[in-house]
C-alpha positions in Angstrom: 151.0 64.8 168.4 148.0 67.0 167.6 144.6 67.4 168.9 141.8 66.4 166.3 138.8 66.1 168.2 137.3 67.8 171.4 134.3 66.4 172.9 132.5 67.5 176.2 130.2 65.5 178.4 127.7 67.0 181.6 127.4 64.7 184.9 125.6 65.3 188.2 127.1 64.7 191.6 124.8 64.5 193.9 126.3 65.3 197.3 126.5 62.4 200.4 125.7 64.8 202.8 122.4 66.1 200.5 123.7 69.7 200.7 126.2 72.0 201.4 125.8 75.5 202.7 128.3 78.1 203.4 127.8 81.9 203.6 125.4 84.5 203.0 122.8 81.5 202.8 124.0 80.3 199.7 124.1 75.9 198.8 124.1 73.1 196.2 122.5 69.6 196.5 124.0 68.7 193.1 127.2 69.7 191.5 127.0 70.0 188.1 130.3 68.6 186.2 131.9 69.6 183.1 134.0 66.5 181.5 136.3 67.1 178.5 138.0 64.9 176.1 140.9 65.7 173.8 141.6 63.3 171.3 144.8 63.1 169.4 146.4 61.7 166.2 148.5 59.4 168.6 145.5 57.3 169.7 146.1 59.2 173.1 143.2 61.0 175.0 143.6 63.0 177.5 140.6 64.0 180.5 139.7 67.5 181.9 137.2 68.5 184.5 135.5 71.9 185.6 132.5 72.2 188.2 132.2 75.7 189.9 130.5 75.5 193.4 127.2 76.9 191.7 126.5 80.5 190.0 126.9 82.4 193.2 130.1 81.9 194.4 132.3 82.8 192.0 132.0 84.4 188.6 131.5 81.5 187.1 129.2 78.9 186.6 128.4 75.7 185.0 126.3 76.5 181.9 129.4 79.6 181.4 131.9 76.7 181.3 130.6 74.4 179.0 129.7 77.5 176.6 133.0 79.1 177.3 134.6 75.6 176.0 132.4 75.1 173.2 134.3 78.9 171.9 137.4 77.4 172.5 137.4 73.9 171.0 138.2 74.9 167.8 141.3 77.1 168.5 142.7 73.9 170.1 142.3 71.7 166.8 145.5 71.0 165.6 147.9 72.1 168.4 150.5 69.4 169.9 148.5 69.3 173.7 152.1 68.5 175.1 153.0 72.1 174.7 150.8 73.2 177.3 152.0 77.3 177.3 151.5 76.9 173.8 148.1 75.7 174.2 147.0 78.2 176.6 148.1 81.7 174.7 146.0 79.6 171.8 143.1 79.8 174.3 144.3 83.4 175.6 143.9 85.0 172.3 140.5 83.4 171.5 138.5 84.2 174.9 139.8 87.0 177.0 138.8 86.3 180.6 137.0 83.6 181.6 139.8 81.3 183.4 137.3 78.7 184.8 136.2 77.4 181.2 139.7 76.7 180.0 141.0 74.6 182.7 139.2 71.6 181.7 141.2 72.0 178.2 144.3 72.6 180.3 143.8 69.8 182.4 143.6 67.2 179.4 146.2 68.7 177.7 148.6 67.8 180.9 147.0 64.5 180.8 148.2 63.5 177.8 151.5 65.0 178.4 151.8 63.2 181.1 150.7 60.0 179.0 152.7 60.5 176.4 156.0 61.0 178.6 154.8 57.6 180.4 154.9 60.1 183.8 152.7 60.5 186.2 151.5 64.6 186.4 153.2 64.2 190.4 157.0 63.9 188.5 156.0 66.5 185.8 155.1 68.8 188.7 158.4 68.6 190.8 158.6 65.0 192.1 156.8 63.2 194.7 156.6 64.4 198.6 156.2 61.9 200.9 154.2 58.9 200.7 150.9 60.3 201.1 149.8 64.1 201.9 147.2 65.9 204.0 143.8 66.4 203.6 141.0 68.7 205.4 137.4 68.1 205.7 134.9 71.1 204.7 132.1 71.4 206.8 129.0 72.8 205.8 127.1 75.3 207.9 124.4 74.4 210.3 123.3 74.7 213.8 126.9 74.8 216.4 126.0 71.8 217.4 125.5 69.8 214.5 128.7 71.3 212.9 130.6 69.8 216.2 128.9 66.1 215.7 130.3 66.3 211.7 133.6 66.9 213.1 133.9 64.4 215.7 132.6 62.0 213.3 134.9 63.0 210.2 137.6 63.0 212.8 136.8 59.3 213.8 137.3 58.5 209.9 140.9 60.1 210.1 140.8 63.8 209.2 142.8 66.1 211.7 142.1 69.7 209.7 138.4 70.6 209.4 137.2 74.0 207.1 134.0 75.3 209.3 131.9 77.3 207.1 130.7 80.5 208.8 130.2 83.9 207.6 126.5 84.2 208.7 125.6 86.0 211.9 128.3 86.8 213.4 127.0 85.4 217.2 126.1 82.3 215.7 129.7 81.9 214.0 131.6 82.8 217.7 129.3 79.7 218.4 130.4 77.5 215.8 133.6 78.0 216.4 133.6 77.4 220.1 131.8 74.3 220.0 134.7 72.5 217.2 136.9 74.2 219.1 136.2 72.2 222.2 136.7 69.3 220.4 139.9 69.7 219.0 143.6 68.0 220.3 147.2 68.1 219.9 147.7 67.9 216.0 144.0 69.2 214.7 144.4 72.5 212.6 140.8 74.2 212.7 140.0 76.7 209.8 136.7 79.2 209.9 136.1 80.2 206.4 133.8 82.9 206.1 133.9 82.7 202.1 133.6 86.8 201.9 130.5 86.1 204.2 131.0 89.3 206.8 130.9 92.8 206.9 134.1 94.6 208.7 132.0 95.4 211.7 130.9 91.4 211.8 134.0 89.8 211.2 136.0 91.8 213.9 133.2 90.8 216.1 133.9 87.2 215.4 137.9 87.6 215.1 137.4 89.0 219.3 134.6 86.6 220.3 137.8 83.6 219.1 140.6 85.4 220.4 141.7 83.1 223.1 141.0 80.4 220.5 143.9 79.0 217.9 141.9 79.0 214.7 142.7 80.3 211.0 140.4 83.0 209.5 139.6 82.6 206.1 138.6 85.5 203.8 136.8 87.0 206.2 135.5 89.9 203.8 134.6 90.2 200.3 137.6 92.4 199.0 141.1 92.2 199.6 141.4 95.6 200.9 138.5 94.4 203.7 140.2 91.2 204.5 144.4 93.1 205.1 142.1 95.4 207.6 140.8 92.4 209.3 144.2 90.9 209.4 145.8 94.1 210.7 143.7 94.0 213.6 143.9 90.4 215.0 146.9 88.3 215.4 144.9 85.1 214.2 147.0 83.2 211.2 145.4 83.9 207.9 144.1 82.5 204.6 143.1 84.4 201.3 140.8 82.0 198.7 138.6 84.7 196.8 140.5 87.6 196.3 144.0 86.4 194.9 143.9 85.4 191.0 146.9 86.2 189.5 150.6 86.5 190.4 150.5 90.1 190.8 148.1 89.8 193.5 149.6 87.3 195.0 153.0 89.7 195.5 150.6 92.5 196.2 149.3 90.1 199.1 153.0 88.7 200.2 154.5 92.8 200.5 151.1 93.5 202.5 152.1 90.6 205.3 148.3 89.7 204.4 148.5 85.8 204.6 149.5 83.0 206.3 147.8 80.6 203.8 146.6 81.3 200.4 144.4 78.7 198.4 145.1 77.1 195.0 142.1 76.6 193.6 142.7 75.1 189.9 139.7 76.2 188.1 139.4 79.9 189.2 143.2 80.4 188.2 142.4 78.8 184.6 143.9 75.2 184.8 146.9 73.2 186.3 149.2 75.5 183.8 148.2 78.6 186.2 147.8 76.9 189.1 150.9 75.5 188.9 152.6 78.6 188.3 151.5 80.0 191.3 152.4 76.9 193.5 155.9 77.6 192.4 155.8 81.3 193.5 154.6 80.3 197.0 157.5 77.8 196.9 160.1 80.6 196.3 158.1 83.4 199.0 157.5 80.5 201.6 153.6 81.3 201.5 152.4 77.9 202.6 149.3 76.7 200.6 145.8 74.7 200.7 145.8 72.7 197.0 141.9 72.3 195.5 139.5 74.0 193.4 136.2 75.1 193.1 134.7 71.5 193.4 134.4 68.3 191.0 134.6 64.3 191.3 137.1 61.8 190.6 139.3 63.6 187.6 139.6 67.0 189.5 140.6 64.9 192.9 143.1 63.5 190.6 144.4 66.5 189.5 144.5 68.0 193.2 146.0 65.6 194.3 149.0 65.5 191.9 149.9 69.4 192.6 149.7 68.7 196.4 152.1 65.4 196.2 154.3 67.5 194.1 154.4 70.2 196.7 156.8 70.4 199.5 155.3 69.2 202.6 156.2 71.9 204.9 154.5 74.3 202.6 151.8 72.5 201.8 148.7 73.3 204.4 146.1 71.1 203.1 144.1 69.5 200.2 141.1 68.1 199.6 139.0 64.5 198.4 136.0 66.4 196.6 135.2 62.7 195.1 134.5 61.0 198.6 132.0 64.1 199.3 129.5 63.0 196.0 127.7 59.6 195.4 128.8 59.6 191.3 131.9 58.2 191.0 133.2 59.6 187.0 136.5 57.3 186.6 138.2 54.5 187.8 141.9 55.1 189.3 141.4 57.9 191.0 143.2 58.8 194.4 141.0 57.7 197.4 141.4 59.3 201.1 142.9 57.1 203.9 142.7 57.7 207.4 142.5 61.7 206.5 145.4 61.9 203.7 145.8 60.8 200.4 148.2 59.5 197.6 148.4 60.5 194.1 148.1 58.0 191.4 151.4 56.8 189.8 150.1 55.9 186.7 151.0 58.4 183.6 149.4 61.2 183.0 146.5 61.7 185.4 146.5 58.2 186.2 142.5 57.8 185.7 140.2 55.7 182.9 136.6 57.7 183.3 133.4 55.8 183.5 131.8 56.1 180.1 128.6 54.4 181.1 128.3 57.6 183.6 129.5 60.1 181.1 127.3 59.4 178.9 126.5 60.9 175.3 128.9 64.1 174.8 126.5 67.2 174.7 129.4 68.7 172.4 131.4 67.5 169.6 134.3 69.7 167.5 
């Protein structure tokens, strides 16, 4: 099997809610989708996505992506997609850096592996986990008391783990997360994700304002050097998201004691071949994890979705169900959320058929 033809499409997903805000003041009202398609000699396409949550959160953005893969496409002409290593030094060796615009590539190329095996991505990962697994519910920062009435309400719907976002002032946050916190029973898991949001000084005033409280900080601090001082100081579980990319930071982060929790998020490692990797050395360090990325619709829920099934329940903290958070919906079979968890698809490959009325024209050909 070889790859003969690349095309990329652009979609906007508009968010439910209207907008989502976390830290420093910082929000999208529409996500702004990268969709790619490999096509193959074997009449087999496979399906990729990458949307980064805007061009402030990250070093990466939309626009980056979609140029990023239109350097790429033709290094991938030719190769079999089924060896996905293969595929990636391929990538490696024509784009140094720049992870986020080649996991839409990596993504299809593990769809159609998964395709041509006649597998679903769950059994190429490890094997399926239970009948369903765990999702949380991110909620975007406003007013204490408006963040408490999205939580009672996503909790109604089924969710028991809920992602505040904080990292403003840090008064305001001790507020936030006093007023879920009151809402909370036996089971919920409550999360405050500053998203690098606070100074030192501000986040150990937030980590004592909570400390009768059982909530998990999340990257408190910008760098990981601010965030293992935080964690020294408190005896609050903790998550790292921003500041582990690689392997060797993750050890780094494992010898330090500087995490409970780390997240997996698929596009800012470089794709499902990276991501994956990493899964597998929490597996062996017993790091427990949150499986998601950046953000996306129904083919990156998909994708989430498989690597969380395939991962050991005890060690799996959370996922997420970015597709119920947007109004588009980019591809039929994809996993939807019920009563707060969800099942990945076992249909091959990624187990979805996009929408091409929604995708549209490609905006790239190779």
């Amino acid at each position: 099997m070889k790859i003969t033809r690349v095309l990329m499409y652009q979609v906007d997903l508009p968010l439910k809610e209207g907008r989502y805000s976390w830290s420093g003041g910082k929000s999208v009202d529409v996500f702004d989708s990268t969709i790619v398609a490999l096509e193959t000699d074997a009449g087999i396409t496979g399906y990729g996505e990458v949307c980064p949550l805007g061009p402030v959160y990250l070093p990466s953005y939309a626009a980056g992506a979609r140029a990023g893969i239109g350097e790429l496409a033709p290094h991938v002409l030719g190769l079999d997609p089924r060896q996905t290593s293969v595929v990636y030094q391929a990538m490696d060796r024509a784009l140094k850096g720049h992870p986020y615009a080649k996991s839409a590539i990596d993504m299809a190329c593990w769809d159609l592996l998964g395709k041509a095996s006649g597998q679903p991505l769950c059994n190429l990962f490890g094997g399926r986990f239970g009948d369903d697994h765990v999702l949380y519910r991110a909620i975007s920062q406003e007013a204490p008391e408006k963040m408490a009435a999205k939580v009672a309400g996503y909790r109604e719907e089924g969710y028991r783990r809920f992602q505040l976002k904080v990292g403003g002032d840090p008064e305001v946050d001790v507020e936030r997360i006093h007023a879920v916190a009151d809402l909370m029973q036996r089971g919920d898991v409550l999360v405050a994700d500053a998203n690098t949001g606070w100074l030192m000084k501000d986040a150990m005033r937030v980590v004592r304002g909570v400390k009768d409280l059982d909530v998990f900080i999340e990257q408190p601090c910008e760098t990981y050097e601010e965030c293992l001082s935080i964690r020294r100081k408190t005896d609050h579980p903790f998550v790292l998201d921003e500041s582990i990319y690689n392997i060797p930071e993750l050890i780094r982060a494992v010898n330090d004691q500087a995490m409970d929790v780390i997240n997996i998020k698929i596009s800012k490692l470089g794709g499902l071949t990276k991501a994956r990797e990493i899964r597998d050395v929490c597996l062996a360090m017993g790091i427990a994890m949150t499986i998601e990325d950046t953000w996306g619709g129904d083919i990156i829920t998909a994708a989430i979705s498989h690597l969380a099934h395939s991962t050991p329940t005890e060690l799996l903290f959370t996922s997420t169900d970015f597709n119920s958070y947007v109004t588009v919906s980019t591809a039929e079979g994809a996993p939807q959320r019920v009563n707060g968890r969800m099942a990945a698809s076992t249909e091959p490959g990624l187990g979805i058929t996009p929408r091409m009325n929604v995708l549209g024209d490609p905006v790239l050909e190779v």
